[in-house]
Residue frames as qw, qx, qy, qz and C-alpha x, y, z in Angstrom:
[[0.253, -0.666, 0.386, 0.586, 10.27, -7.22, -5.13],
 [0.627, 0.738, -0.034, -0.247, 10.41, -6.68, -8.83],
 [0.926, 0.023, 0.223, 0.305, 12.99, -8.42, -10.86],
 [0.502, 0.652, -0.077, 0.563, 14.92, -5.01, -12.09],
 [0.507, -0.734, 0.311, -0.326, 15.09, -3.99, -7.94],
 [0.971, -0.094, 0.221, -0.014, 16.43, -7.67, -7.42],
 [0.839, 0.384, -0.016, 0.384, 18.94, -7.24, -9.76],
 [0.038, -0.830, 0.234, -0.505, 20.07, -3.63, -8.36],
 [0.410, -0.736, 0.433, -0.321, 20.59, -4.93, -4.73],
 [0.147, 0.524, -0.837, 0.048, 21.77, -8.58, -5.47],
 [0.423, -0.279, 0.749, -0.427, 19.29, -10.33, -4.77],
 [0.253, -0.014, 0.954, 0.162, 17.97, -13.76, -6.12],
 [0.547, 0.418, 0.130, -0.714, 14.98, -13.54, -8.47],
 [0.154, 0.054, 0.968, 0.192, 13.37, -16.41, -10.57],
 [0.501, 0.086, -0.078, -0.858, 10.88, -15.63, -12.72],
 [0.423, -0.043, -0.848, -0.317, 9.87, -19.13, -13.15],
 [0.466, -0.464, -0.751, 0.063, 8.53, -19.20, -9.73],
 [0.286, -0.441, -0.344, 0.778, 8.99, -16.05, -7.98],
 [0.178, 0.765, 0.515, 0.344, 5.74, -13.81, -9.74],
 [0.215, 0.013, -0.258, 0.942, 6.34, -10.19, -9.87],
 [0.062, 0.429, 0.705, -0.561, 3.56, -8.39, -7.07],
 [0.451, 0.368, 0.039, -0.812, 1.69, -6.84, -10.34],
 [0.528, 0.115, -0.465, -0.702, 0.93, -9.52, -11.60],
 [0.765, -0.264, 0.149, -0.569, -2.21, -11.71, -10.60],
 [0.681, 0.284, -0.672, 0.061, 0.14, -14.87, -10.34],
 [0.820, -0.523, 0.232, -0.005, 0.95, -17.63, -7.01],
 [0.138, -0.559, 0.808, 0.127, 4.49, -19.20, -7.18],
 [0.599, 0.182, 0.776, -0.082, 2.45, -22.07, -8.87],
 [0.540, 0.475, -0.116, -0.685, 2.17, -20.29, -12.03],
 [0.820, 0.314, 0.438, 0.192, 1.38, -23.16, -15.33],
 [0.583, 0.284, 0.404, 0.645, 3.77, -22.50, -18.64],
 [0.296, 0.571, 0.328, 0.692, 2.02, -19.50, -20.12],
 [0.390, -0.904, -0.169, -0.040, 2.10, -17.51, -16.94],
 [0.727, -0.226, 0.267, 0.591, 5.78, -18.38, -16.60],
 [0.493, 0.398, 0.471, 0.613, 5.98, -16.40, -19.96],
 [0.141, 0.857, 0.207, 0.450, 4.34, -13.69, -19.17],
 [0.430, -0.878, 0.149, 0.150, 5.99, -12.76, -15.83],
 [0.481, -0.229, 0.288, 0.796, 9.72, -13.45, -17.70],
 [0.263, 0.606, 0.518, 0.543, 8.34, -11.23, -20.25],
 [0.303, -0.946, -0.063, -0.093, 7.81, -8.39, -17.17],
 [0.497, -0.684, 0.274, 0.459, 11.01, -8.91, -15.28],
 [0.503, 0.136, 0.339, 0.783, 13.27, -9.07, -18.63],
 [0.073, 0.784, 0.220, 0.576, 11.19, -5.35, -19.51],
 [0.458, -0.870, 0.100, -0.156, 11.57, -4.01, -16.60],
 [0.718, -0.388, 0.224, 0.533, 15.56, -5.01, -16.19],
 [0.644, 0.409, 0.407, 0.503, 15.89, -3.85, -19.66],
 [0.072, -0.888, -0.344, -0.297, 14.06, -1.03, -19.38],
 [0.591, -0.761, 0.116, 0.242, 16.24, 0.23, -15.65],
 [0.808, -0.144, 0.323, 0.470, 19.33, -0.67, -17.32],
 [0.479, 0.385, 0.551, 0.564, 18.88, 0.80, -21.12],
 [0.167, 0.622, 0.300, 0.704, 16.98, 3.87, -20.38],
 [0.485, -0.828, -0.280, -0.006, 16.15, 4.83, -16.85],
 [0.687, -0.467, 0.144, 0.539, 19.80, 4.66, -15.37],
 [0.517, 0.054, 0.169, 0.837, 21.54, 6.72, -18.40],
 [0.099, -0.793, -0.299, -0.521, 18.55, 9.15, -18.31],
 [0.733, -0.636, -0.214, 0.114, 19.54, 9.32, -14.44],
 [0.765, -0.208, 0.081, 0.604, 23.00, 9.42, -14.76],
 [0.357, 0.415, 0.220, 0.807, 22.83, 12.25, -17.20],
 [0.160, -0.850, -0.034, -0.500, 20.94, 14.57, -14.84],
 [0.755, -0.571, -0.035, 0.320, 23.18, 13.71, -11.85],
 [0.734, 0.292, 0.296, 0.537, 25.83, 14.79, -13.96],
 [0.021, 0.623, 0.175, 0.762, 24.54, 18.21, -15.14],
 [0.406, -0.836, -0.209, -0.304, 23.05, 18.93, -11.72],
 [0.727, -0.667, 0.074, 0.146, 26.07, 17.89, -9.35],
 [0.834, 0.230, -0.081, 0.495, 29.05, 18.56, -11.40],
 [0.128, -0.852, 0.288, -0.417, 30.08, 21.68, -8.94],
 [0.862, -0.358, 0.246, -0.261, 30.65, 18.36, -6.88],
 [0.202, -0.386, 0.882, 0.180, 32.97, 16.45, -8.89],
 [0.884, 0.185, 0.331, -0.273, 30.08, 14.30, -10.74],
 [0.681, 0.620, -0.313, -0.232, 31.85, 14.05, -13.95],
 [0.139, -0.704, 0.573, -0.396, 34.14, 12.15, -11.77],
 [0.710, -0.145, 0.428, -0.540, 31.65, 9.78, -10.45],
 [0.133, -0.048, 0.953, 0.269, 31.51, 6.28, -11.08],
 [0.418, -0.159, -0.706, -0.549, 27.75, 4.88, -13.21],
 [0.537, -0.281, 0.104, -0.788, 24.94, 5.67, -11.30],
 [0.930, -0.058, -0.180, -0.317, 23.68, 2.08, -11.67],
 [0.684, 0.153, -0.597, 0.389, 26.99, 1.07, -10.33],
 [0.167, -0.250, 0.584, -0.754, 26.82, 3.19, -7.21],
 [0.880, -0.162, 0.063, -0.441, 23.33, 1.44, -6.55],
 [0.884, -0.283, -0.139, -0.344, 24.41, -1.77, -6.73],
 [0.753, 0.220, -0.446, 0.432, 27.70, -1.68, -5.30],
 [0.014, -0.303, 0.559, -0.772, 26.53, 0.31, -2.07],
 [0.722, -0.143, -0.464, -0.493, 23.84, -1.88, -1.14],
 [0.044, 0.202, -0.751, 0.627, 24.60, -2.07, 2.58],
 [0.101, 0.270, 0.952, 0.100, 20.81, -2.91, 3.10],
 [0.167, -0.224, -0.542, -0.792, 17.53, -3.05, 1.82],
 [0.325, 0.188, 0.793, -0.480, 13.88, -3.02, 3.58],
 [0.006, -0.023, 0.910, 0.415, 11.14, -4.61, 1.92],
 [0.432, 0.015, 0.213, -0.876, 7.38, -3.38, 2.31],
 [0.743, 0.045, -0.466, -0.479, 6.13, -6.78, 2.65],
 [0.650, -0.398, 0.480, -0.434, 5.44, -9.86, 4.67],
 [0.154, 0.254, -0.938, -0.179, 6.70, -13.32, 4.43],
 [0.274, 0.225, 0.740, -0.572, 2.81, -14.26, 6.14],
 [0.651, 0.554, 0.325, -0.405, 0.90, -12.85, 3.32],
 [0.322, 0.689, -0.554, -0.339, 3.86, -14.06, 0.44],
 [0.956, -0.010, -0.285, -0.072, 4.96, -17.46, -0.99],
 [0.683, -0.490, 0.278, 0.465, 8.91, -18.57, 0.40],
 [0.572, 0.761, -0.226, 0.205, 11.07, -16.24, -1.46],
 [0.774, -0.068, -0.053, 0.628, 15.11, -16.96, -1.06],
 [0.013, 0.991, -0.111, 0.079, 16.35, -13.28, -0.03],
 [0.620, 0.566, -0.193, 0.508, 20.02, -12.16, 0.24],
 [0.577, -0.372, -0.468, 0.556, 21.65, -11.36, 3.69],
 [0.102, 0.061, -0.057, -0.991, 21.27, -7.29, 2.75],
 [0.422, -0.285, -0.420, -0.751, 17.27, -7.38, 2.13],
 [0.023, -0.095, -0.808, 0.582, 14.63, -7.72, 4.88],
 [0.119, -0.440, -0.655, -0.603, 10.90, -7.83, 5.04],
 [0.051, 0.100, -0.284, 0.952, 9.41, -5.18, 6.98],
 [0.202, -0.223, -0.306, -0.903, 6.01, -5.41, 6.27],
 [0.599, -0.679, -0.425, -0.014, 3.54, -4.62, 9.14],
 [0.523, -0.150, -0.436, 0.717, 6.44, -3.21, 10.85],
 [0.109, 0.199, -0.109, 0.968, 4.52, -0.15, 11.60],
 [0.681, -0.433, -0.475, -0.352, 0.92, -1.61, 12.74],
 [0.115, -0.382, 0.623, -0.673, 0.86, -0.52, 16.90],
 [0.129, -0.450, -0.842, 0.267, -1.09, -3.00, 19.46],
 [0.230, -0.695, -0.391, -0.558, -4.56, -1.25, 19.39],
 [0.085, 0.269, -0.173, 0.943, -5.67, 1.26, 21.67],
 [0.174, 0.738, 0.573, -0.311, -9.45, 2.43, 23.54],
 [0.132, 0.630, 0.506, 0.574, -11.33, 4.18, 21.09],
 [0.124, -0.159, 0.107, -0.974, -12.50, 7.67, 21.96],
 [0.370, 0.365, 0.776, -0.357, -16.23, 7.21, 23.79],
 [0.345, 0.538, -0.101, -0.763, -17.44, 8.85, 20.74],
 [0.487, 0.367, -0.711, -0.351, -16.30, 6.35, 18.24],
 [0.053, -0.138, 0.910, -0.387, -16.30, 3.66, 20.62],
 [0.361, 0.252, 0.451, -0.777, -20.04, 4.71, 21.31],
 [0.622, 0.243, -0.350, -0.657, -21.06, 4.42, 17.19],
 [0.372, 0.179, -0.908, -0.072, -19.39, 0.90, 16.73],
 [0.141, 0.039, 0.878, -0.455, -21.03, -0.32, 20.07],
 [0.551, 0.409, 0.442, -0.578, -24.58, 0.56, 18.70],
 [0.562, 0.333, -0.484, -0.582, -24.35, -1.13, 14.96],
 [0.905, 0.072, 0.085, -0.411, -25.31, -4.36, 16.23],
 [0.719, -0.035, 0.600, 0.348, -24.53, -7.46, 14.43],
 [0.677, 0.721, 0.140, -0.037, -24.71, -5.59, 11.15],
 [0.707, -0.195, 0.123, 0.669, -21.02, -4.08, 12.04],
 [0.134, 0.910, -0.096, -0.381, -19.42, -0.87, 10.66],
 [0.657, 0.668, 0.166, 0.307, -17.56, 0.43, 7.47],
 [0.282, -0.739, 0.200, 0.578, -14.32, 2.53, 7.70],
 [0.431, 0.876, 0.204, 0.073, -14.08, 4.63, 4.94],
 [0.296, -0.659, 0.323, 0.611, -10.44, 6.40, 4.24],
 [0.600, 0.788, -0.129, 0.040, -8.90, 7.77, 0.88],
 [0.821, -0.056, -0.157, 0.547, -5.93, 8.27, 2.62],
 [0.171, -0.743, -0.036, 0.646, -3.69, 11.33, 3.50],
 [0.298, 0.031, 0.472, 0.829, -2.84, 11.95, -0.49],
 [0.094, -0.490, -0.552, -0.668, -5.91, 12.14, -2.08],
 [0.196, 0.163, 0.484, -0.837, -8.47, 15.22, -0.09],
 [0.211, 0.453, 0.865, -0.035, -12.36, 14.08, -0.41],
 [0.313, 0.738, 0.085, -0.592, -13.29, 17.93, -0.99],
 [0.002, 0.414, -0.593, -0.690, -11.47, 17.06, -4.44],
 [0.249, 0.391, 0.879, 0.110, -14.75, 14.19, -5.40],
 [0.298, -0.125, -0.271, -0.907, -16.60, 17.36, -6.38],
 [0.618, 0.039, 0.433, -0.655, -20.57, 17.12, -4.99],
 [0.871, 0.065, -0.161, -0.459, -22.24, 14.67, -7.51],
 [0.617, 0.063, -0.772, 0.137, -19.45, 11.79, -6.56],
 [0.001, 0.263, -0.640, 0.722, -20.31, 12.76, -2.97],
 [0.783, 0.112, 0.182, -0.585, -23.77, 12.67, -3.04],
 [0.784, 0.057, -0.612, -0.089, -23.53, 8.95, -4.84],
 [0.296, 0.224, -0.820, 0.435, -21.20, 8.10, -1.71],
 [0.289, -0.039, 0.506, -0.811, -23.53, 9.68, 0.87],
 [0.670, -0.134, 0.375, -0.627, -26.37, 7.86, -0.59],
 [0.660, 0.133, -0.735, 0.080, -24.41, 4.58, -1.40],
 [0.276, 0.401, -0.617, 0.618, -24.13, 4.55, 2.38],
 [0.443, -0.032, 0.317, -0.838, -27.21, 5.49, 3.34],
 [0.791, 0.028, -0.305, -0.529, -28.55, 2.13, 1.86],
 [0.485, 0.238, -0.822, 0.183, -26.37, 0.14, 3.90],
 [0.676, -0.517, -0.467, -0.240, -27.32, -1.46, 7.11],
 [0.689, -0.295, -0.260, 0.609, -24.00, -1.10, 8.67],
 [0.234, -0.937, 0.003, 0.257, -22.77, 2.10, 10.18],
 [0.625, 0.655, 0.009, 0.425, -20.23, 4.16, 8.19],
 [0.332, -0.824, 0.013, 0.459, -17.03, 6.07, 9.51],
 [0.630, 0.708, 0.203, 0.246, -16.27, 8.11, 6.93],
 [0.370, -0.373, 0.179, 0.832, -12.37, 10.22, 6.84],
 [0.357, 0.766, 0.505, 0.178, -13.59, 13.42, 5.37],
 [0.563, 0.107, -0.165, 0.803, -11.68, 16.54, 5.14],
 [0.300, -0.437, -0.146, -0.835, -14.71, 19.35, 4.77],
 [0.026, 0.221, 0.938, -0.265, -16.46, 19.44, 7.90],
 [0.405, 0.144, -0.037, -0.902, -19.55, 21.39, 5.95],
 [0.649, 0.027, -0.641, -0.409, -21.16, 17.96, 4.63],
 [0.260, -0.127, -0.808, 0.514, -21.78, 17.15, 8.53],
 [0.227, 0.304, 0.443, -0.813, -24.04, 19.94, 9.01],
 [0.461, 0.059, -0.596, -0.655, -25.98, 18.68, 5.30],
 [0.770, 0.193, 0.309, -0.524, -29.45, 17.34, 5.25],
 [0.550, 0.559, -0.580, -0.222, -27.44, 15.12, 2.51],
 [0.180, 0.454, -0.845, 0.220, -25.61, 13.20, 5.27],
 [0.734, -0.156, -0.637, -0.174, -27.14, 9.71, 6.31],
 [0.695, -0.608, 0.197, -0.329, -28.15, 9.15, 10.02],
 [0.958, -0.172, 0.138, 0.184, -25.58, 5.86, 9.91],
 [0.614, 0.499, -0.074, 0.606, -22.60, 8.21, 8.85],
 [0.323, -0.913, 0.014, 0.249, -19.95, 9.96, 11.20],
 [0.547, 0.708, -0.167, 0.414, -17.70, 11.93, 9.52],
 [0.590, -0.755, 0.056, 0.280, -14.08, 13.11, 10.70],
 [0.536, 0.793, -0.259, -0.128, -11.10, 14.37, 9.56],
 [0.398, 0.448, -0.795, 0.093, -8.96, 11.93, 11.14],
 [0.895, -0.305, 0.044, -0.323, -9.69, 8.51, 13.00],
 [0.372, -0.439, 0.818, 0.004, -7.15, 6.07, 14.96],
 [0.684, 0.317, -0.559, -0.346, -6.98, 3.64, 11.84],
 [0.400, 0.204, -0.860, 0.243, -5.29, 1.48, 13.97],
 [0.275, -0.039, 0.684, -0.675, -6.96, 1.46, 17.08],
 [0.688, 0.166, 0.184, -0.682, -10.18, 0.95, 15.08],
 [0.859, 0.089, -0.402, -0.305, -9.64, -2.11, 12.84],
 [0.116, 0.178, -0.861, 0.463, -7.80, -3.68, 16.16],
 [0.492, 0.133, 0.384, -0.770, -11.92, -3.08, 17.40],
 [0.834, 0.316, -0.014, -0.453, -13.97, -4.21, 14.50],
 [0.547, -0.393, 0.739, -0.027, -13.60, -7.58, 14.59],
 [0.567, 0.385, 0.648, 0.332, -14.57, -8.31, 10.69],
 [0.403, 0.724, 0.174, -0.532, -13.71, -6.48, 7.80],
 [0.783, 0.530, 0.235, 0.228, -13.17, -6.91, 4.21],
 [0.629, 0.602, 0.052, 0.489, -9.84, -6.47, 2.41],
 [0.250, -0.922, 0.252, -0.153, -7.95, -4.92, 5.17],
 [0.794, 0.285, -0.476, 0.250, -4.33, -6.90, 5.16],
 [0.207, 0.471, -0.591, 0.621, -3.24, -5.48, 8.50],
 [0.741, -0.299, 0.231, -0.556, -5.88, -7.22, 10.47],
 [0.821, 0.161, -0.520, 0.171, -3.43, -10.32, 10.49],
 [0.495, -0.094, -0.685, 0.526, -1.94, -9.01, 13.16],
 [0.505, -0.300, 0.423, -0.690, -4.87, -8.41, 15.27],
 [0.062, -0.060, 0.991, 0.099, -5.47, -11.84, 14.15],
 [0.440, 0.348, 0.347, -0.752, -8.68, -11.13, 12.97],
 [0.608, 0.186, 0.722, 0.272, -10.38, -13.19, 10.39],
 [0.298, 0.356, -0.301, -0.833, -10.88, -11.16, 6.47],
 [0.647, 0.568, 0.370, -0.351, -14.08, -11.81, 4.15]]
């Protein structure tokens, strides 16, 4: 939680020890880290306070005043005087001890089902990569992979192809399946049981929800 969010819902925030999650800091920071993270939270409060909120307030204003806005109490007061509670996209497992307020909760993981069986399909790749293991590929649902244009594709397709491990790759086009482009250790799809699979592959890099399959991370 950021130190101008903190201030909105009431809750406790020390920059001396409590680092804000952009910057590359532990709750151990030395002097001139201190500095820079009060340097963030004081911009960022400033910032919320000084120019967001009255930029806010003025288009609430203009947009709801069939409503009664003009009426209204200061945006930045209705925030933090209805502040009945907050959830927190984060984990107290992968955080130092932060002191929270009886309104804020951490949530994070709270959407990560017990794995599933794989389709035999998928099931089938993973079982045949050995000890080398497999790769899951995803952009996510924002960004669409047709949007890499061909020459970042072709890099991908023959980054991939030099690996040893097997590749599932979340692709949206399924025309680069039927390509003489696509690597014998690549299976494309447009959508795979995220979950279900890294609950399966017992090792992969840089995947934070594989705590609670209790799986070790590289």
């Amino acid at each position: 939680m950021t130190a101008n969010i903190a201030y909105m819902v009431g809750n406790p925030y020390n920059p001396g020890y409590m680092p804000d999650y952009k910057m590359p800091f532990t709750s151990n920071m030395n002097l001139w880290q201190r500095i820079q993270n009060t340097y963030v939270a004081l911009y960022l409060t400033l910032y919320q306070n000084l120019i967001y909120f009255p930029a806010q307030d003025k288009l609430l204003r203009k947009h709801f005043a069939p409503l009664g806005a003009a009426q209204w109490s200061y945006i930045g007061d209705i925030l933090r005087q209805r502040q009945a509670l907050t959830l927190v996209d984060t984990s107290h497992v992968l955080t130092d001890s932060i002191a929270h307020a009886p309104n804020v909760m951490d949530v994070g993981g709270l959407h990560i089902k017990p794995a599933q069986p794989l389709p035999k399909d998928i099931e089938d790749f993973i079982s045949s990569s050995g000890e080398a293991g497999v790769i899951y590929f995803a952009m996510g649902s924002t960004i669409s992979t047709e949007n890499l244009g061909p020459a970042r594709i072709e890099t991908l397709c023959k980054l991939f192809g030099s690996l040893e491990q097997r590749v599932l790759w979340k692709f949206d086009s399924p025309e680069l399946e039927k390509s003489s482009k696509l690597p014998p250790n690549v299976k494309l799809s447009k959508w795979f049981p995220q979950n279900d699979i890294l609950g399966e592959c017992h090792e992969l890099g840089g995947w934070t929800q594989l705590y609670s399959f209790q799986f070790p991370m590289k």
